[in-house]
C-alpha positions in Angstrom: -18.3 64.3 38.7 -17.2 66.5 41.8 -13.9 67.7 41.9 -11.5 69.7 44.2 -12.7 73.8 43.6 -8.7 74.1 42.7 -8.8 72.1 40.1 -8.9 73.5 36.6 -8.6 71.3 33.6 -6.8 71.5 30.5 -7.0 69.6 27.9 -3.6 70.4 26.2 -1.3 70.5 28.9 2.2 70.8 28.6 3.1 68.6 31.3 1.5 65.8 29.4 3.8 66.8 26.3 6.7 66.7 28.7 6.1 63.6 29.8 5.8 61.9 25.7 8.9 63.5 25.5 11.1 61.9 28.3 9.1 58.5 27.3 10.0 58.5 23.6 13.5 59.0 25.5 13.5 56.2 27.2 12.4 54.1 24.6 15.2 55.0 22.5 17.2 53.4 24.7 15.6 49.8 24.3 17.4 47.1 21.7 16.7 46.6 18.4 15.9 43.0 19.5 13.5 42.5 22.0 9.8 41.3 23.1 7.0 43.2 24.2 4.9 41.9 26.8 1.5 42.6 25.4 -2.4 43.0 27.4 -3.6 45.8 24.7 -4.3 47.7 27.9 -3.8 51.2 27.8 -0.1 50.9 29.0 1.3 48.3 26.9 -0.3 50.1 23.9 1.3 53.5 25.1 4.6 51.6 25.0 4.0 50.3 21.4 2.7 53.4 20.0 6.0 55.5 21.2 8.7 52.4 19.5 6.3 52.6 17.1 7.0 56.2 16.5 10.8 55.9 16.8 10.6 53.1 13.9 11.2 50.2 16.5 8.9 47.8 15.9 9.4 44.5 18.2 10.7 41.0 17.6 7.4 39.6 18.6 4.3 40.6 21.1 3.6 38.0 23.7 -0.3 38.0 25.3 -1.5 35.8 28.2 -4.5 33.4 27.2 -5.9 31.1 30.4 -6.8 27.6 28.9 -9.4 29.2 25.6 -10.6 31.9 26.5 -11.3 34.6 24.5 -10.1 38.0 26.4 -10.6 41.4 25.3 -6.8 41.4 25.7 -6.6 38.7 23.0 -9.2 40.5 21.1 -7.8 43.3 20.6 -3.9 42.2 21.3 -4.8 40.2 17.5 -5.9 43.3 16.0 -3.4 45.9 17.0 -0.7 43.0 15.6 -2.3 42.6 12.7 -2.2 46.5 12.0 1.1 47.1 12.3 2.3 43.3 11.2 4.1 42.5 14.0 4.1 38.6 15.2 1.5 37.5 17.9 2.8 35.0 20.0 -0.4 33.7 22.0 0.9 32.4 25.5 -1.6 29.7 26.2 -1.8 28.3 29.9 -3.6 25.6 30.0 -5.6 23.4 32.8 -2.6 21.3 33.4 -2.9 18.4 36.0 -2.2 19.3 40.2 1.1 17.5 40.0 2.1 20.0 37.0 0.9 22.8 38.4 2.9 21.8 41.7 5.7 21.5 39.4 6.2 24.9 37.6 5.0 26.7 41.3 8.3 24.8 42.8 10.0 26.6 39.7 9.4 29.9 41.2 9.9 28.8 44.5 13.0 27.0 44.6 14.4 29.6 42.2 13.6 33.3 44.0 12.0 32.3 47.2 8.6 33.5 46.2 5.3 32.7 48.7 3.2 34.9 48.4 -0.3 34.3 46.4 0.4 37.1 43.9 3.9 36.3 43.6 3.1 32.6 42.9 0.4 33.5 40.5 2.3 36.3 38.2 5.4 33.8 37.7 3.2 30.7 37.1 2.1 32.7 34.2 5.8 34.2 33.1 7.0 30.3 33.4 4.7 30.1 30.5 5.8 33.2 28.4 9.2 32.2 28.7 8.9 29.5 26.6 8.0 31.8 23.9 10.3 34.6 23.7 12.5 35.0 20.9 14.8 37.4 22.5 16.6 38.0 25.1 15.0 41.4 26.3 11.8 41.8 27.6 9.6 45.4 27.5 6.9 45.3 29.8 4.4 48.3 31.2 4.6 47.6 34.4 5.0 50.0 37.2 2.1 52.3 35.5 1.7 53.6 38.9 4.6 55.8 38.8 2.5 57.9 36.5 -1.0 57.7 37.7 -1.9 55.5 40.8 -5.3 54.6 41.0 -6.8 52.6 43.9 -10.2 52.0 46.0 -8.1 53.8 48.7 -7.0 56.7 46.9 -10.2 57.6 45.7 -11.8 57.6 49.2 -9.1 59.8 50.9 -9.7 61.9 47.6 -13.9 61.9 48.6 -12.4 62.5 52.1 -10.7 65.5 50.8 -14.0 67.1 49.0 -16.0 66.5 52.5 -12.8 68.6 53.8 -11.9 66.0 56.1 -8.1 66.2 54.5 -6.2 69.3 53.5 -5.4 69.1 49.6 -1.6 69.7 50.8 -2.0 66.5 53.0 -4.0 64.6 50.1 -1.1 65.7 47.2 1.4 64.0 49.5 -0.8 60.8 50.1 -0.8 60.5 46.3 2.8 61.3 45.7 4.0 59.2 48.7 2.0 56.3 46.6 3.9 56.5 43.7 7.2 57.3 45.3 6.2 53.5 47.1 6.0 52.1 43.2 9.1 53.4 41.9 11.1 52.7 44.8 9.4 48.6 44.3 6.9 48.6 47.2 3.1 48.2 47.0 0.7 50.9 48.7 1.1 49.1 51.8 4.6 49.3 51.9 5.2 45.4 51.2 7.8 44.5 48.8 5.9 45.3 45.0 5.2 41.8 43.0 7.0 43.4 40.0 10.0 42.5 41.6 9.3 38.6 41.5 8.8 39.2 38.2 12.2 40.9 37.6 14.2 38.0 39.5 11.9 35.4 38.1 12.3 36.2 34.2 16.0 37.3 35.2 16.8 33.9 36.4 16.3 32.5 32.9 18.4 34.7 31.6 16.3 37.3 30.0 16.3 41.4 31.2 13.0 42.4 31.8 12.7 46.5 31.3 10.1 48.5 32.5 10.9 52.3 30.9 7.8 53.4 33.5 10.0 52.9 36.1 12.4 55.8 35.2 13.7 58.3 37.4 13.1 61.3 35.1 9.6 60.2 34.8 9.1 59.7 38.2 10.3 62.9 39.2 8.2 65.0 36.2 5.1 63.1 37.5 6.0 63.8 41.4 4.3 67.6 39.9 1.3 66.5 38.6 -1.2 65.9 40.6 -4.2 63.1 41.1 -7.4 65.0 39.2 -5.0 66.1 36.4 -4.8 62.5 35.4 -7.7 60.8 36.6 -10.4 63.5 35.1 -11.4 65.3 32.0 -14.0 67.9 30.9 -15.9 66.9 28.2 -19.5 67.0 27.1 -20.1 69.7 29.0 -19.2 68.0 32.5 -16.5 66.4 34.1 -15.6 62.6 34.0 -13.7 60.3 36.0 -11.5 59.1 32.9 -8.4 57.4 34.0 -5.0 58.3 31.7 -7.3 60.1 29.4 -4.1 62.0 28.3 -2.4 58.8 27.0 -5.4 57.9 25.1 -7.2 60.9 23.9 -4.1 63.6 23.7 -1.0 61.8 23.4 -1.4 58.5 21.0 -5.1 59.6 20.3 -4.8 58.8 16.7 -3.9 55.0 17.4 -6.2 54.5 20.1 -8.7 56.1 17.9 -7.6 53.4 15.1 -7.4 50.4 17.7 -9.1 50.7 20.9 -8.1 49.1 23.9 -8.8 46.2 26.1 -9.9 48.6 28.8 -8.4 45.9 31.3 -9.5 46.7 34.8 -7.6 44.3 36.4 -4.9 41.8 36.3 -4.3 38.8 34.0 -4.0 36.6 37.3 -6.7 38.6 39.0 -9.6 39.2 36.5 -12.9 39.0 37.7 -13.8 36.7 34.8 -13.1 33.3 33.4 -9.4 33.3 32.0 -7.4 34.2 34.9 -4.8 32.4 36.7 -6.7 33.0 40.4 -9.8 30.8 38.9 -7.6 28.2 36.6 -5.6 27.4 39.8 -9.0 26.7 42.0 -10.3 24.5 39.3 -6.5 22.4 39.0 -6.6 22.3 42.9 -10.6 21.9 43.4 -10.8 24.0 45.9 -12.4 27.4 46.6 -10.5 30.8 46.2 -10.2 31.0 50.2 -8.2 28.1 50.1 -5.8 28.6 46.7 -3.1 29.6 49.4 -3.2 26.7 51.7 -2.3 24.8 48.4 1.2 27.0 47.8 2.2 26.6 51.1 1.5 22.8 50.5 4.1 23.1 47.6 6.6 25.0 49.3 7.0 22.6 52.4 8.3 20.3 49.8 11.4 22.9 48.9 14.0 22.8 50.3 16.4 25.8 49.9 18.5 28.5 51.2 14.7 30.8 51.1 13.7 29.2 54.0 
């Protein structure tokens, strides 16, 4: 893999070490009592391993399943539990009928004002999980791109870059702008981030969701680390695109080691697989992906509310 000729790589750095250290900081912070929204991903298991370490196991796990399928999530969400005997609770979404579906998109809705596809899509899925939490205080992973943002875009202004079509001074800032964008609750095109559905969504029923990623002291250590620092590593005698190696093969490299992950590429309402809510929603409406949106906006004409 071709890199930047600046780029040097180390594979103990101290900023990673910095950074376990402001986490493990921030997770001292959460309530003894609380749920832990759970994909077995890389960052949900990042956040498990560091309570883990302070002696703060949670109340209960909670990972997605779309109607019966088997996920690597679930997979390996079931096997991590099992290890450290924590509860599993499985939150199944089933194929429910149109007029249900209609029903628990109005939820969102009428309750936050949501339209958008994505929007829709992620609180159809928390409607489900908050019918399983125990407690009152979610922990989720979310905002991962604080830390290392990773896109189709990024990595062509970064190929860009290597063909000396952008400075490296003008490529650092594209990167750091991106994350800036993620902690400050806005997408890489500068529209209002879906995790902020999610907030007022699960907020609405009365539960706090947290999201230690989106910390300003993490946030501002990361703002001086840069994009190959993260995104490579030298090892058998060449260099690799591996994304957050340092979480995985440095920081918790003993559990990961032990566990795995579910090396989930994309989004529980976005997969490119059976078992995601983009795909269960086609089959509920019968109609292609193209058309999924046509649908919502069906639903929403029939709220009415302050939102609109």
């Amino acid at each position: 893999m071709k890199v930047h000729e600046s780029f040097k790589f180390d594979p103990n750095p101290k900023w990673a070490w910095e950074f376990k250290t402001l986490l493990l900081d921030r997770l001292s912070e959460i309530p003894d009592d609380y749920s832990l929204s759970f994909s077995a991903g890389i960052d949900s298991s990042m956040l498990l391993y560091g309570l883990m370490e302070l002696d703060k196991k949670p109340s209960q796990l909670l990972t997605f399943q779309v109607e019966d399928y088997d996920t690597n999530d679930l997979i390996y969400s079931r096997k991590i539990a099992k290890g450290y005997g924590i509860p599993l609770e499985i939150v199944n979404i089933p194929k429910v009928s149109k007029e249900d579906a209609s029903q628990i998109i109005r939820d969102g809705i009428d309750r936050i004002g949501i339209s958008r596809k994505i929007d829709i899509q992620c609180c159809y899925a928390y409607w489900y999980m908050l019918r399983h939490i125990s407690t009152k205080h979610l922990v989720a992973g979310l905002y991962e791109d604080v830390i290392y943002e990773t896109n189709a875009k990024l990595s062509i202004k970064y190929r860009d870059m290597l063909k000396g079509e952008v400075t490296r001074e003008d490529f650092d800032k594209h990167y750091n702008d991106h994350r800036r964008m993620c902690y400050e609750d806005k997408n890489f095109n500068g529209n209002v981030h879906n995790h902020v559905s999610i907030r007022k969504y699960i907020n609405s029923y009365g539960v706090e969701l947290d999201t230690p990623l989106q910390t300003e002291s993490i946030y501002e250590h990361f703002q001086n680390v840069n994009y190959e620092q993260t995104n490579f590593k030298f090892e058998d005698d060449k260099m690799k695109e591996k994304k957050k190696w340092f979480v995985t093969d440095l920081l918790f490299k003993k559990e990961f080691d032990r566990f795995g992950n579910a090396k989930n590429n994309s989004n529980f309402h976005t997969k490119k697989e059976k078992g995601d809510i983009n795909t269960l929603h086609c089959e509920i409406f019968g109609v292609e992906k193209k058309q999924l949106i046509s649908e919502y906006n069906k639903v929403k004409k029939e709220v009415q509310h302050e939102w609109f």
